[in-house]
KOLVOPA-545008 format. One record per residue: x, y, z of N, C-alpha, C, O in turn; residue in three letters. Coordinates in Angstrom, 1 decimal. Atoms other than C-alpha are relative to their C-alpha. Layout:
+--------+--------+--------+--------+--------+--------+--------+--------+--------+--------+--------+--------+------+
|    n.x |    n.y |    n.z |   ca.x |   ca.y |   ca.z |    c.x |    c.y |    c.z |    o.x |    o.y |    o.z | code |
+--------+--------+--------+--------+--------+--------+--------+--------+--------+--------+--------+--------+------+
|      X |      Y |      Z |      X |      Y |      Z |      X |      Y |      Z |      X |      Y |      Z |  ala |
...
+--------+--------+--------+--------+--------+--------+--------+--------+--------+--------+--------+--------+------+
***
This chain:
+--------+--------+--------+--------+--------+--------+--------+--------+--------+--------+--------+--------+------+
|    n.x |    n.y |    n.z |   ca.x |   ca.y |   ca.z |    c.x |    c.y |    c.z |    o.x |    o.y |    o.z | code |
+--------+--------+--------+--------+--------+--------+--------+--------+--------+--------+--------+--------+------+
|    0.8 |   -1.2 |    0.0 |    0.0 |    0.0 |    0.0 |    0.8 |    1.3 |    0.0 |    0.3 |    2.3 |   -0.2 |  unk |
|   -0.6 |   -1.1 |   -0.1 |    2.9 |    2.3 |    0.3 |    0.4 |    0.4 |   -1.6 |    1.3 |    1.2 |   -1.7 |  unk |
|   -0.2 |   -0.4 |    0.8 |    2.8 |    2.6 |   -3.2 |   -1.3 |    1.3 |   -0.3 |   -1.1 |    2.5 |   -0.6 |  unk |
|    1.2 |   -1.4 |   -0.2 |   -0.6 |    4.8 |   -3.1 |    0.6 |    1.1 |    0.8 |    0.7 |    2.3 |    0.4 |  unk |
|   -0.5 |   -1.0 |   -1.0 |    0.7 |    6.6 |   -0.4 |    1.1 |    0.8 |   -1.0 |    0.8 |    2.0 |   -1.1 |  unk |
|   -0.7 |   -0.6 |    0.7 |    3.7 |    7.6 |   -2.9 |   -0.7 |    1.0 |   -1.3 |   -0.7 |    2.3 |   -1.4 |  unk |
|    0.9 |   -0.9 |    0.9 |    1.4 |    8.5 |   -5.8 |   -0.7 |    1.4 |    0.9 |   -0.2 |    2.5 |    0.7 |  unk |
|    1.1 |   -1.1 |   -0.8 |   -1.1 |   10.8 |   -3.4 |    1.1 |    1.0 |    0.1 |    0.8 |    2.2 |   -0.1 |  unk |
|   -1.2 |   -1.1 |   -0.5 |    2.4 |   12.5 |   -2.4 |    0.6 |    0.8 |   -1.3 |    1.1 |    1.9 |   -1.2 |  unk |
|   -0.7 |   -1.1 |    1.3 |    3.4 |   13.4 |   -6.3 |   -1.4 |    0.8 |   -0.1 |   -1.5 |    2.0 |   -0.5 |  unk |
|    1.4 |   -0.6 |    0.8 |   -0.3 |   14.3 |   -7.0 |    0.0 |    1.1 |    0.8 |    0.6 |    2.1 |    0.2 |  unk |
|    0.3 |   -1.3 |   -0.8 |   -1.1 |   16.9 |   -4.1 |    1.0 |    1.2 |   -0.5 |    0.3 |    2.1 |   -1.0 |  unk |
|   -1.0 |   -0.9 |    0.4 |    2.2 |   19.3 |   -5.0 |   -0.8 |    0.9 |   -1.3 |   -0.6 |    2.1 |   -1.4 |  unk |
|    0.2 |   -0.6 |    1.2 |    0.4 |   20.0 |   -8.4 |   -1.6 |    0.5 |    0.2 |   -2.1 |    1.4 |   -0.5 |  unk |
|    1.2 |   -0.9 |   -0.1 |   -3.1 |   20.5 |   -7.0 |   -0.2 |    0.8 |    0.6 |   -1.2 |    1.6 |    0.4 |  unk |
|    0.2 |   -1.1 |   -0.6 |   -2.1 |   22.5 |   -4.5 |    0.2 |    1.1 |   -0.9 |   -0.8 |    1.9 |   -1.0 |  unk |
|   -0.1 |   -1.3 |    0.7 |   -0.7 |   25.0 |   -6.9 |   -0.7 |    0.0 |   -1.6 |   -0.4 |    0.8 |   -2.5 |  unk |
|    1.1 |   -0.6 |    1.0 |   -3.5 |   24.6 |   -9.7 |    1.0 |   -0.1 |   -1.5 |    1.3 |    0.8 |   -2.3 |  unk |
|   -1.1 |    0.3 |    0.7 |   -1.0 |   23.0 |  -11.9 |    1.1 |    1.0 |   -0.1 |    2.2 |    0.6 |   -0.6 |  unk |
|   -1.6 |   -0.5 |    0.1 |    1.6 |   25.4 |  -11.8 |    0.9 |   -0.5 |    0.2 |    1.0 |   -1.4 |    1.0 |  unk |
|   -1.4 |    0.6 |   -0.7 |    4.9 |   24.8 |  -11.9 |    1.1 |    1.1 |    0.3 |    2.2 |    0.8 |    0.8 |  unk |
|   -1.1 |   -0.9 |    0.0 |    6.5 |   28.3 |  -12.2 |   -0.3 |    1.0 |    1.0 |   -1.5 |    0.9 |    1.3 |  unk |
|    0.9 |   -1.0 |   -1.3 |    5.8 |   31.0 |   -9.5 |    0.0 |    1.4 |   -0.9 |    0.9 |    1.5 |   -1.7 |  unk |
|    0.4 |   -1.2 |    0.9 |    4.6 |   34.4 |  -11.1 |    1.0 |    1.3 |    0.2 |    0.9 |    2.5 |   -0.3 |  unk |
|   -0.5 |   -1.0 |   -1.0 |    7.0 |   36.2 |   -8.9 |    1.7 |   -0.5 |    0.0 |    2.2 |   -1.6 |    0.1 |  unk |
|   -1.5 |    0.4 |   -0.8 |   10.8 |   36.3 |   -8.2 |    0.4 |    0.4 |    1.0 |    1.6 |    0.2 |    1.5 |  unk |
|   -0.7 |    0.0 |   -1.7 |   10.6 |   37.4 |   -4.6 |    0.8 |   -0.5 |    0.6 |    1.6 |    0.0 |    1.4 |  unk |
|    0.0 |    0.7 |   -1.8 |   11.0 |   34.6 |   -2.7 |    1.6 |   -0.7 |   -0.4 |    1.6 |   -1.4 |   -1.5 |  unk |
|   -1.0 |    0.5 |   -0.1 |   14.8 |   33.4 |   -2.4 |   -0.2 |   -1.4 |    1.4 |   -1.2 |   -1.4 |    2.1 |  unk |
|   -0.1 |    0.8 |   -1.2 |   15.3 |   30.5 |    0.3 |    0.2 |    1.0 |    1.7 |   -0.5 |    0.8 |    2.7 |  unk |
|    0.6 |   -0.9 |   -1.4 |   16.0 |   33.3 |    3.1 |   -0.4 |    1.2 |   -0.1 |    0.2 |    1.9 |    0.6 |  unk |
|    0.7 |   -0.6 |    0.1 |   13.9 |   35.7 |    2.0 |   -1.1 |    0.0 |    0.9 |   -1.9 |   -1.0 |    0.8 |  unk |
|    0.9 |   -0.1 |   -1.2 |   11.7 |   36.6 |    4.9 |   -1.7 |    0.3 |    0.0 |   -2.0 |    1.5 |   -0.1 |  unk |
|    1.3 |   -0.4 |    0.1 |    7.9 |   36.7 |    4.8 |   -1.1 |    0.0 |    1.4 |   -1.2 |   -0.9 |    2.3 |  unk |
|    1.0 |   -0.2 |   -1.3 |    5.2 |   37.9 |    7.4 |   -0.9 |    0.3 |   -0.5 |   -0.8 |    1.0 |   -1.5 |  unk |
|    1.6 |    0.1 |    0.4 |    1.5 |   37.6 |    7.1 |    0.0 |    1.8 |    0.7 |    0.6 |    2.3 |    1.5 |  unk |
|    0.3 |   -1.1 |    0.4 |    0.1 |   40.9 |    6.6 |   -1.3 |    0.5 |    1.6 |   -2.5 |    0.1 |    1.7 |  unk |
|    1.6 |    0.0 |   -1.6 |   -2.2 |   42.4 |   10.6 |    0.0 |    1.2 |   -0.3 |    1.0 |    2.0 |   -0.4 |  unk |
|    0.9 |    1.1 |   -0.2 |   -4.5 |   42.8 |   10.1 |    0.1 |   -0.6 |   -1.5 |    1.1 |   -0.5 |   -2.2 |  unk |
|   -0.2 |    1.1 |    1.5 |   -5.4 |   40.5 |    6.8 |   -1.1 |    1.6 |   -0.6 |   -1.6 |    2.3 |    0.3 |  unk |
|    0.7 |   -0.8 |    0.6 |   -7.3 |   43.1 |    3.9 |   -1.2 |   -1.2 |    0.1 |   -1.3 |   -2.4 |    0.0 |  unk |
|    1.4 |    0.3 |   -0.1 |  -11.0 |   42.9 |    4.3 |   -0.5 |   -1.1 |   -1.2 |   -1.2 |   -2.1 |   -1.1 |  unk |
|    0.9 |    0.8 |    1.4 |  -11.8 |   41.7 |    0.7 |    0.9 |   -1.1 |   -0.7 |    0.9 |   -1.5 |   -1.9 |  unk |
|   -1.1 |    1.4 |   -0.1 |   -8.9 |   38.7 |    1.2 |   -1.6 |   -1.4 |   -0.8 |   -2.6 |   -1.9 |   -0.4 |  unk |
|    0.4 |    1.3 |    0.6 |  -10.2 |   35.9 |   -1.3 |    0.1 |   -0.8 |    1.5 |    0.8 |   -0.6 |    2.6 |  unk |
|   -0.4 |    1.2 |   -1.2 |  -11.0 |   32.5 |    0.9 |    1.2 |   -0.6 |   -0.7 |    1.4 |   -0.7 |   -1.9 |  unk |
|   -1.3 |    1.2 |   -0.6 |   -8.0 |   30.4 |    1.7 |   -0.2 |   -1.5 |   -0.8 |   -1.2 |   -2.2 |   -0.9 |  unk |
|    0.2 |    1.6 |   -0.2 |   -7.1 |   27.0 |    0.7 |    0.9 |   -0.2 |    1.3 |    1.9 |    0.5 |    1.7 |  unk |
|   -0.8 |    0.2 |   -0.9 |   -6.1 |   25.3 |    3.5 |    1.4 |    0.4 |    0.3 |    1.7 |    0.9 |    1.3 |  unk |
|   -0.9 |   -0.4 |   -0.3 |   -2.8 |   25.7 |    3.1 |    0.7 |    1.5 |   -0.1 |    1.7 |    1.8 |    0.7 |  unk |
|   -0.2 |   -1.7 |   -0.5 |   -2.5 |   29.6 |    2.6 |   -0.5 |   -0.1 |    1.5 |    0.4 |    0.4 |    2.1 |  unk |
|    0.4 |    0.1 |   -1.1 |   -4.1 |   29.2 |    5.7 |    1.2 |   -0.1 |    0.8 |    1.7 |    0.9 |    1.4 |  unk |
|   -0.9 |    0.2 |   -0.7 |   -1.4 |   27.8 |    7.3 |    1.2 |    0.4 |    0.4 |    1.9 |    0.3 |    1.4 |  unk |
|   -1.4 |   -0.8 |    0.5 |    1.5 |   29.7 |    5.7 |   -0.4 |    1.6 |    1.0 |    0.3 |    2.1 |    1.8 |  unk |
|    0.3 |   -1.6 |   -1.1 |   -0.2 |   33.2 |    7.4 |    0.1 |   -0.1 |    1.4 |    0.3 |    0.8 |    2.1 |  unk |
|    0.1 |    0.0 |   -1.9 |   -0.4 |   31.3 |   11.2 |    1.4 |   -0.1 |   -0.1 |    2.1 |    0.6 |    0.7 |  unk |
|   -1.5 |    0.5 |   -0.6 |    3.3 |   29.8 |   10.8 |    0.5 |    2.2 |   -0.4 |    1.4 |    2.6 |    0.3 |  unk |
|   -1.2 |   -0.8 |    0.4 |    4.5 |   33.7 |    9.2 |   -1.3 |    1.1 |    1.0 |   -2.1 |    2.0 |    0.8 |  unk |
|    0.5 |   -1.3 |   -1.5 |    2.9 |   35.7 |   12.2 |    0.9 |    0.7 |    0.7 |    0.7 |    1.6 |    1.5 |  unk |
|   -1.6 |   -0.3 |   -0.7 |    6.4 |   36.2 |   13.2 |    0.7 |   -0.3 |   -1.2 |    0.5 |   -1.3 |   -1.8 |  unk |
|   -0.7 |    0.1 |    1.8 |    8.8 |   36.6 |    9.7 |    0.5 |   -1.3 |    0.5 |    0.8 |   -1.9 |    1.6 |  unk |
|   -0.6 |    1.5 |    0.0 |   10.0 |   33.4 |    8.8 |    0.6 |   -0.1 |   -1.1 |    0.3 |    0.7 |   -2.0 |  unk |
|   -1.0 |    0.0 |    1.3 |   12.6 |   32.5 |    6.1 |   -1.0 |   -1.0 |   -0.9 |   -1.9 |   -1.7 |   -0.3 |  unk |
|    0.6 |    1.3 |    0.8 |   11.2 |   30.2 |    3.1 |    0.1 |   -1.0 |    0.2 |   -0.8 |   -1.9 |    0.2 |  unk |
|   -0.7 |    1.6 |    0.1 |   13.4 |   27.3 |    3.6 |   -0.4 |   -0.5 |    1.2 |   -0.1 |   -1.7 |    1.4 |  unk |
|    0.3 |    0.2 |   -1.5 |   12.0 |   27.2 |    7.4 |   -1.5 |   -0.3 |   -0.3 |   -1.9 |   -1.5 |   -0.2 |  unk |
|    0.9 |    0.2 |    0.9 |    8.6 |   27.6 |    5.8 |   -0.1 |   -1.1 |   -0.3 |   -0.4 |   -2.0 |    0.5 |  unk |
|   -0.4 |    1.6 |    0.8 |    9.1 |   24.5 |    3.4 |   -0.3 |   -1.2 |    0.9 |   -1.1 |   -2.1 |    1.1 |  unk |
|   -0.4 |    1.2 |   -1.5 |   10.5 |   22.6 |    6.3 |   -1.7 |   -0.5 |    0.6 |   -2.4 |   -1.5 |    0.4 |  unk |
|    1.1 |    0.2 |   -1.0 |    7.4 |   22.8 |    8.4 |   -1.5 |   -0.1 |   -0.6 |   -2.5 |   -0.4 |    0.0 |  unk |
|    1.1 |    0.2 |    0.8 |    4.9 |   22.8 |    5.9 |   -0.1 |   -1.4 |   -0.7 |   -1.0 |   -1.9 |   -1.4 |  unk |
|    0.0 |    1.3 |    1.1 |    6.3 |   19.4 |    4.7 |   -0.1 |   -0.3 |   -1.8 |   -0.2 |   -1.3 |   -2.6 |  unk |
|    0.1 |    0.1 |    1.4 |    6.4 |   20.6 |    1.2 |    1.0 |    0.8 |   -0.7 |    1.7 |    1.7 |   -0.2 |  unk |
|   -1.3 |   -0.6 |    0.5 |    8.6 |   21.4 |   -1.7 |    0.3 |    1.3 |    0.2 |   -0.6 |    2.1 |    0.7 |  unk |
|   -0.1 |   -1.5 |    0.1 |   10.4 |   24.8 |   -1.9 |   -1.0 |    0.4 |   -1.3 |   -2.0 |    1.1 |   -1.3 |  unk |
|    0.5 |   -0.6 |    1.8 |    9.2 |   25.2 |   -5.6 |   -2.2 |   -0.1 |    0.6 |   -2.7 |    1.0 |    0.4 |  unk |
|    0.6 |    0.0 |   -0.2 |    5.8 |   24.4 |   -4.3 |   -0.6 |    1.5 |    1.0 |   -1.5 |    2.3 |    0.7 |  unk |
|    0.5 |   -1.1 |   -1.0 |    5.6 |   27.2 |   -1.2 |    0.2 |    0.8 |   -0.9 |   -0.7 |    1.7 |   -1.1 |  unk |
|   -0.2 |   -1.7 |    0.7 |    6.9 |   29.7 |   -3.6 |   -1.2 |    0.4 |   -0.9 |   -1.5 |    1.6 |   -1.3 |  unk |
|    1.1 |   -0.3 |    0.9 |    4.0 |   29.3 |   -5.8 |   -1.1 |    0.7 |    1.2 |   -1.7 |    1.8 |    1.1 |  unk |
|    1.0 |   -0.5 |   -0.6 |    1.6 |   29.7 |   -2.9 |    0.0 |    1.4 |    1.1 |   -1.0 |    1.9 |    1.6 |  unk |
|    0.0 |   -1.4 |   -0.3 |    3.3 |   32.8 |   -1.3 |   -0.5 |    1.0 |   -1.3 |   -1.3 |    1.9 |   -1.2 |  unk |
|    0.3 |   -0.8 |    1.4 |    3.1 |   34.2 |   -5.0 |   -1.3 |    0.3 |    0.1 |   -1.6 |    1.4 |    0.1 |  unk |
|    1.6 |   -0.6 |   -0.5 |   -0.6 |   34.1 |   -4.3 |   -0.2 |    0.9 |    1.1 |   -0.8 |    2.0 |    1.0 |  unk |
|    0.3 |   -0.9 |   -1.4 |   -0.9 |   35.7 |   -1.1 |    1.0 |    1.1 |   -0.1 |    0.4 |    2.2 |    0.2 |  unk |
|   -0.7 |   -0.8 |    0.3 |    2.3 |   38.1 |   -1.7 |   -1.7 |    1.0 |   -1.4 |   -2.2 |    2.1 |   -1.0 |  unk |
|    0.5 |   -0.7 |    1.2 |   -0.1 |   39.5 |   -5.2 |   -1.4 |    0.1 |    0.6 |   -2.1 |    0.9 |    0.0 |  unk |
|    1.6 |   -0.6 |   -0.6 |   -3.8 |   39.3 |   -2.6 |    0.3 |    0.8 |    0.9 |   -0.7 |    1.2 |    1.5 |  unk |
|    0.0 |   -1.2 |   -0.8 |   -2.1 |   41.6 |   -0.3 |    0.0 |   -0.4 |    1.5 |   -0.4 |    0.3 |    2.4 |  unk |
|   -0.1 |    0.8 |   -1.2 |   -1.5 |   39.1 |    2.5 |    1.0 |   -0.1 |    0.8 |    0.9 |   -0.1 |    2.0 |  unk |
|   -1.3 |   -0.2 |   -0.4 |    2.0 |   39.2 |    3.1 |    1.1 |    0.7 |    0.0 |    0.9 |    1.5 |   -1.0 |  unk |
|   -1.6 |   -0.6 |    1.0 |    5.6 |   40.8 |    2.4 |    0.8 |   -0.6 |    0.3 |    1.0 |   -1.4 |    1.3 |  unk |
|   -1.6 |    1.0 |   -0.2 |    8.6 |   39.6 |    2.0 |    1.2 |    0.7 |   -0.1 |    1.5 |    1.2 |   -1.2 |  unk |
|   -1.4 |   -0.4 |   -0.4 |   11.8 |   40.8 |    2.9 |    1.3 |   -0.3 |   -0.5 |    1.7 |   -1.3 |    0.1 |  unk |
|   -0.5 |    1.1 |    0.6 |   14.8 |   40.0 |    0.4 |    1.2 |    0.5 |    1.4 |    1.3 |    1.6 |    2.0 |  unk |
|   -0.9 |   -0.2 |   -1.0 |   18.3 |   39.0 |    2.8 |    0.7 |    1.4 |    0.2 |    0.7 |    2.4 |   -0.5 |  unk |
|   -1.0 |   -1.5 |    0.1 |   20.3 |   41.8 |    3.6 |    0.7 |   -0.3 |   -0.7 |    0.8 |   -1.5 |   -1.0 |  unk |
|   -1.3 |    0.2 |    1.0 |   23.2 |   42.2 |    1.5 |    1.0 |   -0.4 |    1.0 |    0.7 |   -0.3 |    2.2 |  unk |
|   -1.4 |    0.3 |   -1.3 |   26.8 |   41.1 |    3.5 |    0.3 |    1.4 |   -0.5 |    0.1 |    2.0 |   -1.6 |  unk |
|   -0.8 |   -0.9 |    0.1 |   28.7 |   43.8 |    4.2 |    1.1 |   -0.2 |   -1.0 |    1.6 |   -1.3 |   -1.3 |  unk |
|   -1.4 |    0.2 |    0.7 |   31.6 |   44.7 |    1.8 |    1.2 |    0.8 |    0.6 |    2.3 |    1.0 |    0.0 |  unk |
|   -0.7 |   -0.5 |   -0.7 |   33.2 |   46.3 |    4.5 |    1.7 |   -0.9 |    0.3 |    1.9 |   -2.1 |    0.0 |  unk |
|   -1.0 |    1.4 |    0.4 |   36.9 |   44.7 |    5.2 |   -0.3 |    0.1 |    2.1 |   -0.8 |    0.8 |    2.9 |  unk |
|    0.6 |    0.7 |   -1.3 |   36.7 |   42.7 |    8.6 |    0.7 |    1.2 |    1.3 |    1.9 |    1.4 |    1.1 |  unk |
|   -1.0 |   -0.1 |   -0.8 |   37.7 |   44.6 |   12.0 |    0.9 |   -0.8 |    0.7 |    0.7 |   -1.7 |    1.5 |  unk |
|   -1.2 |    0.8 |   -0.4 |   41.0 |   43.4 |   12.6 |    0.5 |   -0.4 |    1.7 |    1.0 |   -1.3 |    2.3 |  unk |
|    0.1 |    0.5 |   -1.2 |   40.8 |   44.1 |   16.1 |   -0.7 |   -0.5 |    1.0 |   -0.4 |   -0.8 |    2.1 |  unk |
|    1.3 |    1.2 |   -0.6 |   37.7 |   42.3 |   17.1 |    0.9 |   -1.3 |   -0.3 |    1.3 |   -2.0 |    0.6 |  unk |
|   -0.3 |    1.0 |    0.3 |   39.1 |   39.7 |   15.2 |    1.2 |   -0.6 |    1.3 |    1.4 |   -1.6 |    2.0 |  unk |
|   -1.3 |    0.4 |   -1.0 |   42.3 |   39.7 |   17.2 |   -0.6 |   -0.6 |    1.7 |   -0.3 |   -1.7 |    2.0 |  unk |
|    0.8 |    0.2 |   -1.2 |   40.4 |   39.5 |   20.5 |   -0.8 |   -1.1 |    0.0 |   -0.5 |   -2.0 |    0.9 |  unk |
|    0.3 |    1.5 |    0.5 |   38.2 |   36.5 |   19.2 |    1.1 |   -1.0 |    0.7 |    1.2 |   -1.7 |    1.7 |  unk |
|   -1.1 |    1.6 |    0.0 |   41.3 |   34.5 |   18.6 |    0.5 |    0.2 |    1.3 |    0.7 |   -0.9 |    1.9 |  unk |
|   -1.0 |    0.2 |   -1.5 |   43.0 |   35.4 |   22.1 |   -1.1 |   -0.4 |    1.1 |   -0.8 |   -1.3 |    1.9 |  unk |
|    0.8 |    0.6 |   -0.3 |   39.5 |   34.9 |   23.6 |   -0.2 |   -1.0 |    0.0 |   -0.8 |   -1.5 |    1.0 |  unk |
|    0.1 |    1.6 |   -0.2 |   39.6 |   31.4 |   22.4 |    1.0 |   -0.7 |   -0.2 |    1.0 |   -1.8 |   -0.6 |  unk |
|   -1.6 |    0.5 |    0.0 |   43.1 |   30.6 |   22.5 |    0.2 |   -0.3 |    2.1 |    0.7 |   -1.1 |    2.8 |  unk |
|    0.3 |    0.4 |   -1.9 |   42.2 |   31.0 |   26.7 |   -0.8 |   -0.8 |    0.1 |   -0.7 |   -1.5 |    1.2 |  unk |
|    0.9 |    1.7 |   -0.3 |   39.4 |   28.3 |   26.2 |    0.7 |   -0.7 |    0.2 |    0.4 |   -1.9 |    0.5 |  unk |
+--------+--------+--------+--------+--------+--------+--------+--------+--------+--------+--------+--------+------+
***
């Protein structure tokens, strides 16, 4: 029977996202940050379950790849269904910060290593 179980698991991916397979959006990177939108806009389309779910876990920003994780489903998948709720006015998303291109302080650094050279 774990062959059913396998099928049901390719099939859902594609119903959730209404056959898509491409997301409409290039927001969402893996830590790209998204938080459900408080309050939600009044004239918010109903939910499928799983937007549902993506707004209780991003009540507090959450990266994508943390997302994914806990949703049990692919990245390429979540990205489609932030793409919906990002474009009904549900969410935003935050892309990483850039790294600095600054050059490193040398004397933090120094301190570090003498710091753990006394461990």
């Amino acid at each position: 029977m774990g062959g059913g179980d396998s099928a049901g698991r390719l099939v859902r991916p594609f119903t959730l996202t209404g056959g898509r397979t491409r997301p409409s959006r290039a927001d969402f990177t893996l830590i790209a940050t998204v938080t459900a939108v408080d309050p939600q806009p009044a004239e918010a389309a109903r939910c499928q379950p799983e937007h549902t779910r993506i707004l209780r876990l991003c009540a507090e920003p959450m990266a994508v790849a943390e997302l994914a994780a806990r949703l049990d489903l692919p990245v390429s998948v979540v990205v489609i269904l932030l793409c919906d709720l990002l474009e009904a006015g549900r969410i935003t998303v935050r892309p990483p910060r850039p790294v600095s291109r600054t050059t490193p302080d040398l004397d933090l650094l120094k301190k570090v290593r003498d710091g753990l050279g006394r461990l």
